[in-house]
C-alpha positions, 0 to 999 in steps of 0.5 A: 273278109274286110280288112280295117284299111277297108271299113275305114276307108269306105266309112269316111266316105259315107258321111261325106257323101251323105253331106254333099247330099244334104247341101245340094238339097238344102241349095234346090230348096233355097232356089226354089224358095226365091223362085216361088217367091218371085212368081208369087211377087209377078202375079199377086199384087202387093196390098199391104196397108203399108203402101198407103203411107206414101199416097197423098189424098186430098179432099177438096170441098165447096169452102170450110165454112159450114159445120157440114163439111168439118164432119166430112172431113172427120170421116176422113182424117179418121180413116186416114188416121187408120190407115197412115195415108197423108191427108189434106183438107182443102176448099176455097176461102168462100165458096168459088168454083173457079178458086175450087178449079185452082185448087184441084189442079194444085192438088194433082201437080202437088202429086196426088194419087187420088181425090175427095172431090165435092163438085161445086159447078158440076159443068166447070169442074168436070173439065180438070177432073178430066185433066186429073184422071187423065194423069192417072188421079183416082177420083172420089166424089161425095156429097155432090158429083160433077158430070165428068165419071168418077170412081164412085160417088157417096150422097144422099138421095136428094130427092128422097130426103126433100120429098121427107122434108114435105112430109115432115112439114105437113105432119107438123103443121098437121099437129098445129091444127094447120091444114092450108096457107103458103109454105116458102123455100130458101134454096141456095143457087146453082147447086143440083143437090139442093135443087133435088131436095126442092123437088122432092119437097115440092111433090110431097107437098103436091098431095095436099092441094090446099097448100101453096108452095111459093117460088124457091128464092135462091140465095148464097146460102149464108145464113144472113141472106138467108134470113132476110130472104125469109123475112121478105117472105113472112112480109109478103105472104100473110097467110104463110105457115112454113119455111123450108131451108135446103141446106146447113145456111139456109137452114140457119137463116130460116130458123132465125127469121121464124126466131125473131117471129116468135115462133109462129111459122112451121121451120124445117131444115136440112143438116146437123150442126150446132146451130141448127140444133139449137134452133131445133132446141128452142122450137125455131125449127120442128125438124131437120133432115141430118145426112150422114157427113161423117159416113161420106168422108170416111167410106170415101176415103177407104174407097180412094185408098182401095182403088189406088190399091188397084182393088174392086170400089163396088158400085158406082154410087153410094146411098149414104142415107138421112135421118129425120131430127125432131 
């Protein structure tokens, strides 16, 4: 028999041990608990959206002029907005590739972790994004790339929308009860997107024999010189019927040199703003090629961010696409 000594004895030492017990468990599951964590932190990467918050992008177009490039930069500040990331927009006052050279490399010495970068000289620019990436820079191209490799680039298919630009124009003058004369081009120099566009056009047009494509006059592609190479156009080719201006300026040019002719020739241009719509309006133009710049600055953006995040970017090329205004 046990005597009360004994019961009380034993009885005060269950519920001790029981409690040690309990603590060494409670500590192994706390030590484990650090222990998964720090595996986990050691082999799955950190992509929180609040990370984002300390990179700097910058997007850094041909210059500010052009409607164009303000949707661009919509497209990103909205993304950017959405996401925390700091967000810088930066061109040249007027268009300039060397001026464009400086400012890419104030960008990375001001410590940017990636670029929107809309190549102006594909040749002169590819040596400084060399430069950036080599300093660990990620780089994004929209719009037009240079021929140093990025991440990915995001345009329009610039063939395709110049061989759409043909076949609009013909259809128009189609309407018109127009089936022959000469059509003149207004192109902007030095840039292959709208050098793409004009041979894209040409090949459309190359369909219909019966018309003559003139010789592209490359010019700034401000809306002024634009329209008096136009003019000079109408001046010189008395059977002309059709003008087709590759870009947002010359576009604008070529609509108001057919404005001050009262309409007589068949315009078509590429890229929305508010007056090239206008001049699709008033009837100065009969259609517009519209890309999709808004798209281009906001994919870019998020591309920029998932690749400083160490994440898949997807394909190396992005068809943002176009739509036909009319």
């Amino acid at each position: 028999m046990i005597s009360n000594k004994d019961f009380w004895k034993d009885g005060a030492m269950k519920p001790k041990k029981i409690l040690i017990e309990i603590l060494i468990v409670v500590f192994a599951f706390i030590l484990f608990t650090i222990w998964y964590q720090n595996c986990i932190r050691k082999t799955v990467p950190t992509t929180s959206l609040a990370l984002v918050k300390n990179f700097d992008i910058y997007l850094i177009t041909t210059d500010e002029d052009y409607q164009f490039w303000q949707y661009v930069n919509n497209g990103a500040e909205d993304m950017a907005t959405l996401t925390g990331v700091r967000y810088y927009w930066r061109a040249p006052d007027e268009r300039s590739p060397e001026k464009q050279v400086e400012i890419i490399n104030e960008a990375v010495n001001s410590g940017a972790e990636a670029l929107l970068v809309v190549a102006d000289d594909p040749i002169l620019i590819s040596g400084v994004i060399e430069d950036a990436k080599a300093r660990g820079v990620k780089v994004v191209y929209v719009d037009a790339p240079s021929n140093e490799e990025a991440i990915t680039t995001l345009s329009t298919e610039n063939y395709e929308a110049g061989f759409a630009a043909g076949q609009i124009m013909l259809s128009k003058l189609t309407d018109m009860g127009i089936n022959e004369g000469a059509i003149g081009i207004i192109n902007i120099r030095d840039k292959i997107t709208t050098m793409q566009r004009v041979e894209g056009f040409r090949d459309a047009l190359a369909e219909e024999p019966s018309y003559n494509v003139l010789e592209a006059i490359n010019t700034n592609g401000e809306p002024r010189s634009a329209q008096l190479a136009a003019e000079q156009i109408i001046e010189q080719n008395s059977d002309l019927v059709g003008l087709f201006g590759t870009n947002e300026g010359t576009s604008q040019g070529v609509g108001n040199a057919i404005k001050a002719n009262d309409n007589r020739f068949v315009g078509v241009g590429f890229d929305k703003s508010d007056i090239t719509l206008d001049l699709l309006y008033d009837g100065s133009l009969k259609a517009i090629i519209d890309q999709n710049p808004y798209t281009m600055g906001y994919l870019g953006m998020a591309e920029a961010i998932a690749a400083v995040l160490g994440k898949d970017t997807g394909p190396d090329y992005i068809d943002t696409g176009f739509k036909i205004l009319e």
